[in-house]
C-alpha angles and dihedrals in degrees: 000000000000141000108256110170152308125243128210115206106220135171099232123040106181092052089046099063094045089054086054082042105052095024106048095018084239111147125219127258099192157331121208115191086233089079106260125113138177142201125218112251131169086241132333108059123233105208133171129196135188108268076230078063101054092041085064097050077055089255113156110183141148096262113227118240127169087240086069132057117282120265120250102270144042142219113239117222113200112221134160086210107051090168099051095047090047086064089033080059107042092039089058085055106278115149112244115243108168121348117238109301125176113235116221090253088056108257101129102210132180132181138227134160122233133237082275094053089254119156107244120189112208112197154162122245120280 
C-alpha cells in the first residue's frame, strides 16, 4: 500500500486549480467535465473533485467554505523560499494564517487558507 493522493471537494473546479496555479506556481494535470481534477506532483497527487461529484459516489459530508472554521488537517507545500511564496499566495487570494517562522528544528512554516477555506502549510524541507 501507498499513499496516492488527497482529494479536496470544491465547489468550483475550475477556480480551484487556477488558485493552485497563480498562488503556489503547480500546473494542472488534468479536468475532466465530470467534475475531478488533478494537479502534477513528483509523487503524491493533489486532486479535487465537485462535491456533485462526491454526492454521486454516495459521500455526505460538512463542505468546507472560508466563511466556517477550518477542518482538522492541512495540506504541506514543500518550498526552498518560504518567504517569497507566503507573499506569491496571499497575493493569489490565500488567507494568511501565520507569516514565515523558523521552528526550533529549522523548517521555517508558515499557513494560509485556500479559496475553499482549506489549512496549507507552506514549508521549508526537513
Amino acid at each position: 500500500m501507498k499513499f496516492g493522493y488527497t482529494i479536496l471537494y470544491v465547489n468550483n473546479i475550475e477556480e480551484t486549480i487556477l488558485f493552485y496555479e497563480n498562488a503556489f506556481g503547480l500546473e494542472r494535470s488534468f479536468i475532466h467535465e465530470s467534475g475531478y481534477a488533478e494537479l502534477k506532483s513528483e509523487s503524491t497527487k493533489l486532486a479535487f473533485a465537485s462535491i456533485e461529484l462526491a454526492k454521486s459516489n454516495g459521500l455526505n459530508f460538512e463542505p468546507s467554505a472560508i466563511s466556517k472554521l477550518s477542518f482538522g488537517f492541512e495540506i504541506g507545500l514543500v518550498t526552498d523560499d518560504v518567504s517569497k511564496s507566503f507573499e506569491k499566495a496571499v497575493n493569489a487570494g490565500a488567507t494568511p494564517l501565520t507569516k514565515p517562522i523558523q521552528k526550533p528544528w529549522g523548517q521555517t512554516i508558515a499557513y494560509v487558507r485556500d479559496i475553499n477555506g482549506f489549512i496549507l502549510e507552506i514549508c521549508s524541507p526537513i
